[in-house]
C-alpha positions in Angstrom: 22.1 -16.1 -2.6 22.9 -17.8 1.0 20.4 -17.0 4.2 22.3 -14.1 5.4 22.4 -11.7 1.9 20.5 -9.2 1.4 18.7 -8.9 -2.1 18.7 -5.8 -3.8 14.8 -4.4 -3.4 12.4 -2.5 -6.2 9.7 -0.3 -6.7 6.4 -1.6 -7.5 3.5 0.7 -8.4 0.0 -1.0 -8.7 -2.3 1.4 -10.4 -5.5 1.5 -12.5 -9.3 2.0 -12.2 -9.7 -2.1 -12.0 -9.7 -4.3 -9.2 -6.9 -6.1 -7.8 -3.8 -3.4 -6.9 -4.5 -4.2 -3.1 -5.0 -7.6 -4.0 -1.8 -7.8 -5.7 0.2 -6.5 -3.2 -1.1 -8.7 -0.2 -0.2 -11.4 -2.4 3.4 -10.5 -2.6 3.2 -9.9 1.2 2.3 -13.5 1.4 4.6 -14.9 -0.6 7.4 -12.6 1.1 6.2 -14.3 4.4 6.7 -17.6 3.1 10.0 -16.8 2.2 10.8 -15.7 5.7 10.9 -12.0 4.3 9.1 -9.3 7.3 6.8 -7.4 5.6 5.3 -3.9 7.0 1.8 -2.6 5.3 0.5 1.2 5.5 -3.4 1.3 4.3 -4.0 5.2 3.5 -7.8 6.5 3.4 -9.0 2.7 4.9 -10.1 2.6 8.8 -12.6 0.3 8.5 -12.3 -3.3 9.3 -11.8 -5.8 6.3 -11.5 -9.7 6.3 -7.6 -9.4 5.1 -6.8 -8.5 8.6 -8.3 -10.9 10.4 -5.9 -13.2 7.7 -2.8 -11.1 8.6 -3.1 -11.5 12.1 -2.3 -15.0 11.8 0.7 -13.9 9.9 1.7 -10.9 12.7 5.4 -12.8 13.0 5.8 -11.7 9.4 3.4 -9.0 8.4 2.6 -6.2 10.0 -0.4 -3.8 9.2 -1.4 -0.8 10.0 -4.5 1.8 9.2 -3.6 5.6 8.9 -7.2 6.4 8.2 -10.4 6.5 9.5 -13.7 5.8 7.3 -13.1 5.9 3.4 -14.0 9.3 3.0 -13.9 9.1 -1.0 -17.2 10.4 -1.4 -16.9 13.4 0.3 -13.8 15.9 0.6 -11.6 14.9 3.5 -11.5 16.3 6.8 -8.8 18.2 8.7 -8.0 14.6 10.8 -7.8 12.6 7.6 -5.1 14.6 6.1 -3.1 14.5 10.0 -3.5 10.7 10.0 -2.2 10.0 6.7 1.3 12.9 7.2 1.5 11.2 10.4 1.4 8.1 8.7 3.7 8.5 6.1 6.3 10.2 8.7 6.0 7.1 10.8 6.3 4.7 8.2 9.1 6.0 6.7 11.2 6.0 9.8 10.0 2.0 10.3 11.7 1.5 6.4 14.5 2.9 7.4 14.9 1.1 10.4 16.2 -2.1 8.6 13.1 -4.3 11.0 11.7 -5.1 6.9 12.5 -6.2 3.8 9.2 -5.1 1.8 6.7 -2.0 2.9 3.3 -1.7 1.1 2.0 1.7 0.9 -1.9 0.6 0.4 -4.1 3.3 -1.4 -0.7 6.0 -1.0 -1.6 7.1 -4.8 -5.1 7.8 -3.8 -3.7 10.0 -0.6 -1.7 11.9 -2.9 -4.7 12.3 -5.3 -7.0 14.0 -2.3 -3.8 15.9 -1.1 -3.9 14.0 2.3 0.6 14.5 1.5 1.8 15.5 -1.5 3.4 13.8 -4.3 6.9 15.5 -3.4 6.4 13.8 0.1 5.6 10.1 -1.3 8.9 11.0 -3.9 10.9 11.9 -0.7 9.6 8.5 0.9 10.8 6.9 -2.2 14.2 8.9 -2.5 14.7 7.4 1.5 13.9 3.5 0.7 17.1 2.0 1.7 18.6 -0.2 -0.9 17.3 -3.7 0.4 14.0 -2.8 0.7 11.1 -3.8 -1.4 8.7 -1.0 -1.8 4.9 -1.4 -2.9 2.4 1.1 -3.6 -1.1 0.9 -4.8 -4.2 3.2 -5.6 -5.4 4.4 -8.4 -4.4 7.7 -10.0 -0.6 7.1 -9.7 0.7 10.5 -10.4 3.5 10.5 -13.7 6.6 11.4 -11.5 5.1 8.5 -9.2 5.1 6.0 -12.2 8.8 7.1 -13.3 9.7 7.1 -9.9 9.1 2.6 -9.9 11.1 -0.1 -11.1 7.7 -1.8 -12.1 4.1 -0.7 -13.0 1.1 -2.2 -13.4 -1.7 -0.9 -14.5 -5.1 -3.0 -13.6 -7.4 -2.1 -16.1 -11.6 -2.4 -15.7 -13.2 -4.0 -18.7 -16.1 -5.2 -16.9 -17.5 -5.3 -13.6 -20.5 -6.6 -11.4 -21.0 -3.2 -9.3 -22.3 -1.6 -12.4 -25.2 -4.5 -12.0 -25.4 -3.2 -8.5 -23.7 -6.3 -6.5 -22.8 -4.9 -3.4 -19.1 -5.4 -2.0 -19.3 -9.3 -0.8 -17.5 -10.3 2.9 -14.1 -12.4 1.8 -14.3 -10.6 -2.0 -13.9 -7.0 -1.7 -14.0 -6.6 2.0 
């Protein structure tokens, strides 16, 4: 494939109650960015400030991020401006795919916003039905809904066997945050 071509792009869907599915996908935005590749990245339900961005804002002439949340409400139901941010969101993002600017978009935590109705499955499906062609489309979150999973070219499913929260380690600055 010469410079100019563009490559045909694919669904990824990283899923599962273990850790890693963010963590995956900034890795592919990573390695995208080293292959010159721009790379646009939706968190749903995040809002607070993790040590990822401060990373990706040395990256801005490749990756772009974005938050369309406020605090992780996943303790408690959602509120009214949760569920606006993250339709907002997805509306905006989806016009930024389709305006040919990137070659991969990460929907971060989009299963979980689906799971706590923040948009609907049938929107993320119509997001998905949109993707133009060339574009490489990643989304993460546990709880990927079926038609979600039938829906990718690729699914991986992070699985917990063990982990050091159940011995009460709290989540560690350049770790999990």
């Amino acid at each position: 494939m010469t410079r100019g071509e563009t490559m045909k792009g694919y669904i990824q869907v990283y899923t599962g109650n273990g850790k890693g599915k963010t963590t995956a996908a900034f890795g592919l935005a990573l390695r995208a960015a080293g292959a010159g590749l721009k790379v646009y990245i939706a968190q749903f339900v995040k809002g607070m400030k993790y040590s990822e961005l401060n990373s990706l804002a040395k990256l801005s002439e490749f990756i772009t991020i974005k938050q369309y949340g406020r605090d992780c409400f996943i303790y408690k139901d959602p509120e009214k401006e949760d569920i606006q941010l993250a339709q907002e969101g997805l509306k905006e993002v989806k016009e930024i795919m389709c305006s040919g600017k990137y070659q991969m978009i990460i929907l971060d935590e989009a299963n979980i916003a689906t799971y706590y109705n923040l948009f609907s499955v049938d929107n993320l499906l119509d997001f998905i039905r949109a993707r133009p062609e060339e574009v490489e489309l990643v989304i993460t979150g546990r709880a990927a809904d079926p038609r979600i999973i039938e829906a990718a070219d690729l699914v991986t499913e992070m699985k917990e066997i063990k982990h050091y929260y159940q011995k009460g380690v709290e989540a560690r600055d350049g770790i999990e945050k």
